[in-house]
C-alpha positions as CSV (number, residue, x, y, z in Angstrom):
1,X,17.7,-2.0,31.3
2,X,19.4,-5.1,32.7
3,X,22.0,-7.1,30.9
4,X,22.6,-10.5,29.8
5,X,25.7,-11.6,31.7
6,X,28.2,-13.3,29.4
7,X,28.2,-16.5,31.1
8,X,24.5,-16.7,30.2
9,X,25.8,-15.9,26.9
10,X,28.2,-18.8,26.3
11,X,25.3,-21.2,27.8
12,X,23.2,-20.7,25.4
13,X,25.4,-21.4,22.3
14,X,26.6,-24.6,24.0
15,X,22.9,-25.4,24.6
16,X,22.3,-25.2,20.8
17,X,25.7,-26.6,19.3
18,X,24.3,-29.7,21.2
19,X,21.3,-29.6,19.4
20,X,18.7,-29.1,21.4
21,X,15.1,-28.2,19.9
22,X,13.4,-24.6,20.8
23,X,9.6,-23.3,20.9
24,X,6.8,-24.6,19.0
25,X,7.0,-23.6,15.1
26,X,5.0,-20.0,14.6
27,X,4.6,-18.0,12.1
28,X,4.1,-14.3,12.4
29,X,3.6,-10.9,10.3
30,X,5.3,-7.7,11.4
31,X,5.2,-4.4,9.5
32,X,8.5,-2.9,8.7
33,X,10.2,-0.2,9.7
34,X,9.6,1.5,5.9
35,X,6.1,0.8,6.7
36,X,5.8,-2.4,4.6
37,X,4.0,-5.9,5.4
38,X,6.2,-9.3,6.1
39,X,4.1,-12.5,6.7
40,X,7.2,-15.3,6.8
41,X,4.4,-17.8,5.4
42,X,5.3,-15.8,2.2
43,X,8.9,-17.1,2.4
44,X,8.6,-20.3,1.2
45,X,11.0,-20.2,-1.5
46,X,13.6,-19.9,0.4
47,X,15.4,-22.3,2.9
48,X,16.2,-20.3,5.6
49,X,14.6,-17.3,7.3
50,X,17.7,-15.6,9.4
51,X,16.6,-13.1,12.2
52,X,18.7,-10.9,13.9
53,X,17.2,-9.4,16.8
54,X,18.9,-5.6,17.3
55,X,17.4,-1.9,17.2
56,X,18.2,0.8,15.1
57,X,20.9,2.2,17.1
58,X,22.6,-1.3,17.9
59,X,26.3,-1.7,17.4
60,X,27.2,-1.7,13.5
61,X,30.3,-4.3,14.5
62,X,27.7,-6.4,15.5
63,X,25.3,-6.0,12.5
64,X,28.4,-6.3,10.6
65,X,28.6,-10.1,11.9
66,X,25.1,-11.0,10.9
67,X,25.5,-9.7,7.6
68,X,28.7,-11.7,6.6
69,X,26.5,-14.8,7.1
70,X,24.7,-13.6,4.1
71,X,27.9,-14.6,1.7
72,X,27.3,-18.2,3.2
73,X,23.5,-18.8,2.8
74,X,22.7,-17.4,-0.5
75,X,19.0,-18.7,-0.2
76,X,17.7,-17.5,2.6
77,X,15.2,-14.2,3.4
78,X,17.4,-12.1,6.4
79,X,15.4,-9.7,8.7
80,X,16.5,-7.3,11.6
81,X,13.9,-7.8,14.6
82,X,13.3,-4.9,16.4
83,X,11.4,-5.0,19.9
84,X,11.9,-2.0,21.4
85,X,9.1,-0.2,19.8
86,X,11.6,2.6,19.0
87,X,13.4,4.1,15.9
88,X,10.6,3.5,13.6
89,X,11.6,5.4,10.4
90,X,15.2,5.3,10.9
91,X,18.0,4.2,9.0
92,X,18.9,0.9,10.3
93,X,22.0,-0.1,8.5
94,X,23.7,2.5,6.1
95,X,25.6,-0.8,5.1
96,X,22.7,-2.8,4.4
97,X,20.0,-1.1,4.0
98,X,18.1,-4.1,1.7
99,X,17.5,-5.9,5.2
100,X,13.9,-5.0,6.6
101,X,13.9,-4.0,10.2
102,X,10.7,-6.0,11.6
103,X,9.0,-3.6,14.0
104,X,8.1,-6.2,16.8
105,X,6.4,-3.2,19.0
106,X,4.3,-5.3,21.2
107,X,7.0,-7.9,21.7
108,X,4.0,-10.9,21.3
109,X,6.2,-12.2,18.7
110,X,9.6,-12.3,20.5
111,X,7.7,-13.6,23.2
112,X,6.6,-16.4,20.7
113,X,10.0,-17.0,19.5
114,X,11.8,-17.4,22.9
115,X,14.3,-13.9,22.9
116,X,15.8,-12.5,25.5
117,X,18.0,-10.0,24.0
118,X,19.0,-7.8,21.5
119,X,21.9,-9.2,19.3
120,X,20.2,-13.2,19.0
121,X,20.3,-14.9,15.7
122,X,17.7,-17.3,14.9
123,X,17.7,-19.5,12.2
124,X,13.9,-20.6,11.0
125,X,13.2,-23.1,8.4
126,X,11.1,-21.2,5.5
127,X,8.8,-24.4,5.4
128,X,8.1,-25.5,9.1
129,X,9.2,-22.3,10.9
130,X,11.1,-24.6,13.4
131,X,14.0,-22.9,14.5
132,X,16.5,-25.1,13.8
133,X,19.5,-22.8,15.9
134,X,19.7,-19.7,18.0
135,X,23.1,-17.7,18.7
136,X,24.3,-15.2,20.1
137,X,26.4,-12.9,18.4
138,X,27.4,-10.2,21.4
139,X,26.1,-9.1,24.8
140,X,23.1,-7.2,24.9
141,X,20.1,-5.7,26.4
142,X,17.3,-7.8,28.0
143,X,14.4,-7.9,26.3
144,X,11.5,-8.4,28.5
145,X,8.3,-10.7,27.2
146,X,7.1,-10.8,30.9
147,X,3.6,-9.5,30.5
148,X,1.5,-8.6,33.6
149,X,-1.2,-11.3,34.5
150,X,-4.8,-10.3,33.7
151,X,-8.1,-11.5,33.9
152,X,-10.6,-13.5,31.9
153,X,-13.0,-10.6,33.4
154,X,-12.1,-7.4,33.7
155,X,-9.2,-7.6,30.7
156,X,-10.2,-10.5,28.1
157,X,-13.6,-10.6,28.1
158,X,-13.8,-6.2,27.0
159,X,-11.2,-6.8,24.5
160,X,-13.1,-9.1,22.9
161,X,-16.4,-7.7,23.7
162,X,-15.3,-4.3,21.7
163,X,-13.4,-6.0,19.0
164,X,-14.7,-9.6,17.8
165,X,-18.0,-10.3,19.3
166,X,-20.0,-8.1,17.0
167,X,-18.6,-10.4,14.0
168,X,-18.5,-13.8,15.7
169,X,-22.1,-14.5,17.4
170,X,-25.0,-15.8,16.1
171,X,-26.7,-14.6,13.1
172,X,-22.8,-12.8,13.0
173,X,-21.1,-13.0,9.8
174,X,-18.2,-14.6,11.2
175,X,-18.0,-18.5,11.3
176,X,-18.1,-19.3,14.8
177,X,-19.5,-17.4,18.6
178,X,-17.5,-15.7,21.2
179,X,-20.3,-15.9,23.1
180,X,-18.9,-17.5,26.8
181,X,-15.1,-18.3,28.3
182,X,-15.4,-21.9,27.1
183,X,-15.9,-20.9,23.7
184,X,-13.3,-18.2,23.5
185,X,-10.9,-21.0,25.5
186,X,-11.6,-23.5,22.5
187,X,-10.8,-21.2,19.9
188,X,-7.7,-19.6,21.9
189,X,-4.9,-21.4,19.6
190,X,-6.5,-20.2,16.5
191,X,-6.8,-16.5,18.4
192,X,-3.2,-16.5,19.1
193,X,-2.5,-17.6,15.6
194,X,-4.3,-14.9,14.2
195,X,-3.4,-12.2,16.2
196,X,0.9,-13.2,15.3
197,X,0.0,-13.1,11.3
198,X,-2.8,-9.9,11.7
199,X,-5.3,-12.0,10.0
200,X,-7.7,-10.7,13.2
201,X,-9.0,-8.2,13.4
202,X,-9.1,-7.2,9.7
203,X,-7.9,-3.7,10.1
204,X,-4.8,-3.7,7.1
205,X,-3.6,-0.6,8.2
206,X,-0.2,0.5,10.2
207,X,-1.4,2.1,13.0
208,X,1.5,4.2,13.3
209,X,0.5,6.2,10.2
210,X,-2.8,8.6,11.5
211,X,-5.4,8.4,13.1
212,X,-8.8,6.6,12.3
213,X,-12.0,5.7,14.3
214,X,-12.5,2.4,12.5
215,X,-8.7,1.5,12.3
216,X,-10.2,-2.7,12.9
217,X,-6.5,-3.6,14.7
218,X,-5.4,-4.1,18.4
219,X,-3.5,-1.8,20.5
220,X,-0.2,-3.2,21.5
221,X,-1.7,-3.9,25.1
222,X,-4.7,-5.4,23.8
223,X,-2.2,-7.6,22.2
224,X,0.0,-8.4,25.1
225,X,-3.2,-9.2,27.0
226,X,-4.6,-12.0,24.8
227,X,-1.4,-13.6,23.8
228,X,-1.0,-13.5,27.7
229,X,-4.2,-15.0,28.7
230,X,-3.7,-17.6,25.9
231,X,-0.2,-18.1,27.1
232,X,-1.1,-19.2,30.6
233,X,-4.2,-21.2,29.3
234,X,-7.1,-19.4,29.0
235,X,-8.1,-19.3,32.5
236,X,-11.4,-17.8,34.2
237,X,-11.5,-16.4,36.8
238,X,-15.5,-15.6,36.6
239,X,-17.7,-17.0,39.2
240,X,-21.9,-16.9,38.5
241,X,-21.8,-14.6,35.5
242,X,-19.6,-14.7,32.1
243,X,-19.5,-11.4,30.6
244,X,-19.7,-13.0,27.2
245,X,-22.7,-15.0,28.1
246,X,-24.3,-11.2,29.0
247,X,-24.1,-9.8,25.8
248,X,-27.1,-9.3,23.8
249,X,-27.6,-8.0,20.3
250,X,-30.7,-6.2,18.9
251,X,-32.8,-7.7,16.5
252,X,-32.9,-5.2,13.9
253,X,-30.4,-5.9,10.8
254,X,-29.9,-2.1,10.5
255,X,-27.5,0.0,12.5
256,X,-28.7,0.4,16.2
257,X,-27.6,4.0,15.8
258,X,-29.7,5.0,13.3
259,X,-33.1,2.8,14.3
260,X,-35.4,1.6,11.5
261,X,-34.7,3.3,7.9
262,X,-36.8,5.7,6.3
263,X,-36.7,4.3,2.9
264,X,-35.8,0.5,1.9
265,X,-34.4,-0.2,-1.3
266,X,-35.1,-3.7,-2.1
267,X,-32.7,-5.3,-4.6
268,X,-34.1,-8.5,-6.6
269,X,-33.4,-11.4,-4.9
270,X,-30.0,-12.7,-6.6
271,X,-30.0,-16.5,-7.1
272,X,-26.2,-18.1,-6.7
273,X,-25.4,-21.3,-7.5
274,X,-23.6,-23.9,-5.5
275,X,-20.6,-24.0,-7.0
276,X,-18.6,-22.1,-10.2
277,X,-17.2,-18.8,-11.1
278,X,-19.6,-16.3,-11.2
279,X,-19.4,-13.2,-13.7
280,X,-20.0,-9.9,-12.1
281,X,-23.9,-8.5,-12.1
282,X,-24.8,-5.2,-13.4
283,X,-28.7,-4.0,-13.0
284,X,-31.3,-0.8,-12.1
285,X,-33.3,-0.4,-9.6
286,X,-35.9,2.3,-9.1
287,X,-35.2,4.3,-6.1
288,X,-39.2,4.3,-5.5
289,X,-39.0,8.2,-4.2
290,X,-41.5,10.4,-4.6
291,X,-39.9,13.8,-3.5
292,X,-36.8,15.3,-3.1
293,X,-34.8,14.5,0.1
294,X,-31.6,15.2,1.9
295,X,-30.2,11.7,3.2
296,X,-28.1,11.7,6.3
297,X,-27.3,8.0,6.0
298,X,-28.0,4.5,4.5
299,X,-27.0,0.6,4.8
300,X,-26.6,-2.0,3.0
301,X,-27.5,-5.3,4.4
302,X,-27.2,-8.5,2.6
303,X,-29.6,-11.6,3.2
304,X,-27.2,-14.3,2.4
305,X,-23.3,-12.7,3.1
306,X,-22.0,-16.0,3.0
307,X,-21.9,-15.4,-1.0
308,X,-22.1,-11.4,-1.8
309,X,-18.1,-10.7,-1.9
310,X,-18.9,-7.1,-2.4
311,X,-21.4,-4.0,-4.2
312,X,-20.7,-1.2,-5.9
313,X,-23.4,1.2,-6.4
314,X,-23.8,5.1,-8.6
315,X,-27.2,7.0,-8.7
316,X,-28.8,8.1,-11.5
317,X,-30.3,11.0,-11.6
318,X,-34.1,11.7,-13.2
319,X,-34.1,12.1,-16.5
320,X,-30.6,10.3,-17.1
321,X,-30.1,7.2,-18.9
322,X,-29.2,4.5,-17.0
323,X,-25.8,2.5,-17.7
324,X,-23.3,0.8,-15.6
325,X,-21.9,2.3,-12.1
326,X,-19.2,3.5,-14.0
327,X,-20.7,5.4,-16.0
328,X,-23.3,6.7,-13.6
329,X,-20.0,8.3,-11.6
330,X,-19.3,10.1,-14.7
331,X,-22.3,12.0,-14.8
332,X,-22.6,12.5,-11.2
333,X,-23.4,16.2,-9.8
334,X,-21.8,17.2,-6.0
335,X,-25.3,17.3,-4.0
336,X,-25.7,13.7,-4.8
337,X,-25.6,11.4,-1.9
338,X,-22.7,8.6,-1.7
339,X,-24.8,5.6,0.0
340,X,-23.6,2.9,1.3
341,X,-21.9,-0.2,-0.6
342,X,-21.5,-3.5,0.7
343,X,-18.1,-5.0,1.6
344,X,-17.7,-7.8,4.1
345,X,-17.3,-6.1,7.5
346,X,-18.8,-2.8,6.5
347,X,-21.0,-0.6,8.4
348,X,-23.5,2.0,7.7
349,X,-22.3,5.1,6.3
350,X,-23.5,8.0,8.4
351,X,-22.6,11.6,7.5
352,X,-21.2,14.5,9.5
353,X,-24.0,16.3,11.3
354,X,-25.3,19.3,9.0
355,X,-23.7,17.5,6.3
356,X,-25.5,15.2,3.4
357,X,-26.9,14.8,0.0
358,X,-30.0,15.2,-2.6
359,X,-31.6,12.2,-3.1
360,X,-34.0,13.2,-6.2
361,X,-37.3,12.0,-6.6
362,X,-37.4,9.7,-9.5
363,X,-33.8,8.5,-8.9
364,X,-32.3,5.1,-9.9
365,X,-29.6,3.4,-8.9
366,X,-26.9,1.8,-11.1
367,X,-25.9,-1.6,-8.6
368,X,-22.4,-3.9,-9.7
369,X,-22.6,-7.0,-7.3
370,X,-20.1,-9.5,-7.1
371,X,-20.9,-13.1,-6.2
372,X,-19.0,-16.0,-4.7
373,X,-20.4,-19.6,-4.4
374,X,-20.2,-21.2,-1.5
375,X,-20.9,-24.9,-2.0
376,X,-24.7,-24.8,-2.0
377,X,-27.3,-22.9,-3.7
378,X,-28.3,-19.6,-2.2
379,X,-30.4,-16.7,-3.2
380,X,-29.5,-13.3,-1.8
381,X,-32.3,-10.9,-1.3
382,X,-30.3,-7.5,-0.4
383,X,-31.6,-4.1,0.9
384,X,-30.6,-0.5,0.9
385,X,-31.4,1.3,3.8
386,X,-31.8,5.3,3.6
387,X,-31.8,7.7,6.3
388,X,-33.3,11.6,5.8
389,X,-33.1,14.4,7.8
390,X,-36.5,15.6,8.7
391,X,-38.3,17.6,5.6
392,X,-38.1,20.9,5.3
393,X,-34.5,20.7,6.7
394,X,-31.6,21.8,4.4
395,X,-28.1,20.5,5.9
396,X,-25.3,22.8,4.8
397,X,-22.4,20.8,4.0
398,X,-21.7,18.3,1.3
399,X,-19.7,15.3,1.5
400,X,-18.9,14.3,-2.3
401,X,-16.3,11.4,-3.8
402,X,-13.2,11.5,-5.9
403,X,-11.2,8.3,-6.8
404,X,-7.4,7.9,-7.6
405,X,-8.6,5.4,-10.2
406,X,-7.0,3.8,-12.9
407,X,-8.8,2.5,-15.8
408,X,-8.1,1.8,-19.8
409,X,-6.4,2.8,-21.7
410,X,-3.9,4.4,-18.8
411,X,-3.6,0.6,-17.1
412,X,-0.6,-0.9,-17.2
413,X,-0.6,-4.7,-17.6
414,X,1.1,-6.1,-14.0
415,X,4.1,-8.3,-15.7
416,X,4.6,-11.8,-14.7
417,X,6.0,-12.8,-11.7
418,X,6.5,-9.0,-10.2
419,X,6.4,-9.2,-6.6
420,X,6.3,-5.3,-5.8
421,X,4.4,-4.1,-9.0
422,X,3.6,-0.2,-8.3
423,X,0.8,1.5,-10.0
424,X,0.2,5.0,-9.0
425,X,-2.3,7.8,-9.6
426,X,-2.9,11.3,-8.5
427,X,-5.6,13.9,-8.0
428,X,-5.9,17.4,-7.0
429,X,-8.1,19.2,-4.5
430,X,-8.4,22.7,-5.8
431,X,-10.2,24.3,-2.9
432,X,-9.5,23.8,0.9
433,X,-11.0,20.3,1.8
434,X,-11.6,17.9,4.4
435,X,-11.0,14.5,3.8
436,X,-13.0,12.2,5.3
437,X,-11.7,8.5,4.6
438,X,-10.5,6.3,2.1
439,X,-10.9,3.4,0.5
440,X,-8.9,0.8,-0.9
441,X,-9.7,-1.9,-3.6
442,X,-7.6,-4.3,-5.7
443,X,-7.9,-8.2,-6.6
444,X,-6.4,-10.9,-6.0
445,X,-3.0,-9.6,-6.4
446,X,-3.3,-6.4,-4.5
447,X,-0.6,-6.1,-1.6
448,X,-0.5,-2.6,-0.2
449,X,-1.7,0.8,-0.9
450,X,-0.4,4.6,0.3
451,X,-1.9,8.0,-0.3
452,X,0.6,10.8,0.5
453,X,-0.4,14.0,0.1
454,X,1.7,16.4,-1.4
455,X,1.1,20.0,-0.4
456,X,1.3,23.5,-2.0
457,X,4.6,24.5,0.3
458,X,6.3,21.2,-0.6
459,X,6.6,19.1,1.8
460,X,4.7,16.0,1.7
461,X,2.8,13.6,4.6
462,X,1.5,9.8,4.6
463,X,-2.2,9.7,4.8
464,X,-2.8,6.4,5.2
465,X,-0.6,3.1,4.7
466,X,-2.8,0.3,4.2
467,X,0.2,-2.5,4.4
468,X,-1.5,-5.9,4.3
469,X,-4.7,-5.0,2.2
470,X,-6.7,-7.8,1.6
471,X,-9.5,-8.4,-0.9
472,X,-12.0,-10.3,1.4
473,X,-11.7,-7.2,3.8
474,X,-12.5,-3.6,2.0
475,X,-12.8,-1.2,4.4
476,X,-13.0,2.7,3.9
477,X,-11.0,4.1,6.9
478,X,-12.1,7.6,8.5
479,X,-10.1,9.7,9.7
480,X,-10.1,11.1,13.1
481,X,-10.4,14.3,12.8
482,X,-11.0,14.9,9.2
483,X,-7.8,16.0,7.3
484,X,-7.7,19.5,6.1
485,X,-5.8,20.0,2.8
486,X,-5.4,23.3,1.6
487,X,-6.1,24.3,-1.7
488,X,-4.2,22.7,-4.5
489,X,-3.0,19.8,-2.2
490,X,-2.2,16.8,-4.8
491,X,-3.0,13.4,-3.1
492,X,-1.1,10.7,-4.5
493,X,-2.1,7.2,-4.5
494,X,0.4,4.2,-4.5
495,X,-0.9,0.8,-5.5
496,X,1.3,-2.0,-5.0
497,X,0.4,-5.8,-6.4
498,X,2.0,-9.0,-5.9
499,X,2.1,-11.1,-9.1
500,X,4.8,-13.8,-7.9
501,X,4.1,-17.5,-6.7
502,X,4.5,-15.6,-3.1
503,X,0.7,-14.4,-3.1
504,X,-1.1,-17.5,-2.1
505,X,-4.0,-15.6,-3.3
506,X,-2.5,-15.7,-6.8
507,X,-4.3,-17.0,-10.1
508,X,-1.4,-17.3,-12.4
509,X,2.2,-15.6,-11.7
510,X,2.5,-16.2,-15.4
511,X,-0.2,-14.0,-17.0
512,X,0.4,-10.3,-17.8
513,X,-2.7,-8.9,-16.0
514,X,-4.7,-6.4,-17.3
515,X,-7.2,-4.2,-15.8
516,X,-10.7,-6.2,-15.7
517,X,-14.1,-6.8,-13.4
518,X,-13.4,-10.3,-12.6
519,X,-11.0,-11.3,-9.6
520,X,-8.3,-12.8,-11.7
521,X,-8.0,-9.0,-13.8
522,X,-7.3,-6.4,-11.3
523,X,-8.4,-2.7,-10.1
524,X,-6.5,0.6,-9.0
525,X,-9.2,1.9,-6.7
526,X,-8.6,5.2,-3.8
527,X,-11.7,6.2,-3.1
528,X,-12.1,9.3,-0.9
529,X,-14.6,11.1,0.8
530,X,-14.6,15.0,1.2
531,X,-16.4,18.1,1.4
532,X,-15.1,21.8,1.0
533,X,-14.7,24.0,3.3
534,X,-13.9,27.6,3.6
């Protein structure tokens, strides 16, 4: 690596002692090296936000410099900045080890903020994120933001394709189309915005923690290349044909894979006023089947998305009494079929081949919707769509459900103003199993949620560390492959909740917060999908 000559060095800190301003204000969210989520937007409470750029294995002398400013600047949040993609994991500072190490891996955000080497100090105002003074506390390696030069084309255009098209099109649930270079070039501040705080795409996950096929994040070079593009501004270099512009979309509402369902579940239309807080919806409907079948995989498929926040759904099986979801997963039996909720973003849920459920003639299903208004009056005419595998035919396997759920009376109210509130659950898989995903869901004040599983030798592994979760995005993640866990493998689930004036999303830091339905209560949901194997 090259090296920033002293000279340079001394330039730089005359440059600022006179006072001279920096790169435009930006905020940005990096994941720590402990695997935890820092948006600076949170930070407002403080006056300062005080980054020191280093790695793990930087000089401690040096380290030892930034973290004597700390006696003089007793209000202020102080990060370490790492963006050299390496030592994730490590100890960064035996000395001060309170200091989160910001894992900048795809360097778009040093980029943003103007470094060029290890061993920088900037000083950000919490409110305006104008940095307000950059030093230098020692010589130290370049850091290189140069990223190569790509193409509207052949690099943009894909990225987006894959990624955000499917979402922002017409008839898309997103707000606005990427549909053509002049769109995509109008909307490129927000995009860069977006991508620096991981609002977009909604994956919440760290990617660093296994492997998923839906993981909804970009790869660090799918990063460097839009923030490049953007950077240089948006150019195209397409000449008769835009490769957005080519895109089509079938008609259908169901999942192209899967072509038109076999059986459609029609919910009653749902009407939702214009404006108010709405109380969550519990109802039965009939299945309408007349024989027993083994379902391979179903959709759901709002009319109006706009205003259904999410679904929860439980069969019921013949002869049962109906009741509330919850109580229609208590009775549930393991041939059952899981189909598909709705959460905003979702997709069909398709089972592994030779693998599904008994879907029994007669059957009901037990359906929890939650509405939002969304300034007009809307009615919401949802449907279910089922898949079978073709009568006669048996599939082997079973994929069931467990959830690391916590209801009354083993809730603990969340006290007021917690930041880092940790709830936790665990459940145990007594026979070898493969895990297929897993699901996340809290409220308003939900921050983050791990599931480690702890295995019958000992040791213990990180499943899945869903670091920024979010309550308009509730994903269930699969993993790619399946996880085996041997018999008597305990999977424990960590909930974390925010309950400080730091959650923008919060109701009231004040209140004790019990467990509830409605979005100001909260939830403790893991849900995982599984089947045994041998």
């Amino acid at each position: 690596m090259t090296r920033i000559n002293a000279a340079a060095s001394t330039f730089a800190i005359l440059v600022l002692m006179l006072g001279m301003k920096t790169e435009a204000n930006t905020d940005f969210a990096l994941i720590d090296s402990d695997g935890r989520f820092h948006n600076m937007s949170w930070y407002n409470d403080v006056d300062e936000i005080v980054i020191m750029v280093a790695s793990a294995t930087s000089d401690l002398n040096t380290k030892g410099q930034f973290i004597g400013t700390l006696q003089n600047k007793p209000n202020a949040q102080f990060f370490f900045l790492n963006p050299t993609g390496e030592d994730r994991g490590t100890e960064q500072n035996m000395s001060h080890p309170d200091i989160p190490m910001l894992m900048d891996d795809s360097k778009i955000v040093s980029k943003a903020l103007g470094i060029t080497q290890l061993n920088e100090v900037l000083f950000i105002d919490a409110k305006t994120w104008e940095i307000k003074l950059r030093n230098v506390l020692a010589e130290g390696d370049a850091v290189d933001t140069d990223f190569a030069a790509v193409s509207y084309v052949n690099d943009v255009a894909p990225i987006v394709a894959e990624n955000c098209a499917m979402c922002h099109r017409d008839g898309g649930v997103a707000p606005f189309a990427m549909d053509s270079h002049i769109m995509l070039k109008g909307w490129s501040p927000m995009m860069k915005e977006v991508i620096l705080t991981k609002r977009m795409p909604p994956g919440q996950i760290d990617p660093h923690v296994g492997n998923f096929v839906n993981s909804r994040t970009l790869s660090i070079e799918e990063q460097q290349t839009l923030v490049s593009w953007i950077d240089a501004g948006s150019p195209s270099d397409a000449t008769s044909v835009d490769p957005l512009a080519e895109l089509t979309w079938s008609s259908t509402k169901w999942d192209t894979r899967l072509g038109e369902p076999d059986l459609i579940v029609k919910v009653p239309p749902q009407e939702v006023p214009a404006t108010g807080v709405l109380s969550y919806r519990d109802l039965t409907v009939d299945m309408g089947l007349t024989e027993d079948r083994w379902v391979r995989a179903s959709e759901w498929v709002p009319s109006a998305p706009s205003v259904l926040h999410h679904s929860l759904n439980a069969l019921i099986e013949p002869g049962k009494r109906g009741g509330s979801v919850l109580s229609a997963i208590d009775g549930r039996t393991t041939d059952m079929p899981d189909l598909a909720a709705y959460v905003p973003g979702g997709e069909a849920s398709i089972y592994p081949d030779n693998a599904g459920g008994l879907l029994k003639a007669g059957t009901q299903m037990a359906l929890n919707l939650h509405y939002t208004t969304s300034g007009r009056a809307e009615v919401d005419e949802s449907e279910i769509g089922v898949w079978f595998y073709p009568e006669g035919y048996v599939p082997e396997e079973r994929i069931t459900g467990i959830c690391a759920c916590i209801f009354p009376p083993g809730w603990t109210n969340i006290p007021p103003n917690d930041p880092s509130f940790i709830q936790t659950k665990t459940v145990v898989y007594k026979n070898k199993t493969e895990l297929q995903s897993f699901l996340p869901h809290m409220h308003f004040r939900g921050k983050s949620m791990k599931a480690y599983a702890e295995y019958p030798d000992g040791t213990e592994e990180l499943l899945i560390n869903v670091a920024n979760y979010s309550y308009d995005w509730q994903l269930a993640y699969e993993f790619s492959p399946a996880k085996i866990l041997p018999a008597g493998t305990k999977v424990r689930v960590e909930g974390e909740f925010d309950n400080s004036t730091r959650n923008p999303a919060n109701p009231d830091p004040e209140r004790s917060v019990p467990w509830g339905q409605m979005s100001w209560d909260e939830m403790f949901f893991g849900a995982m999908q599984w089947k045994e194997i041998d």
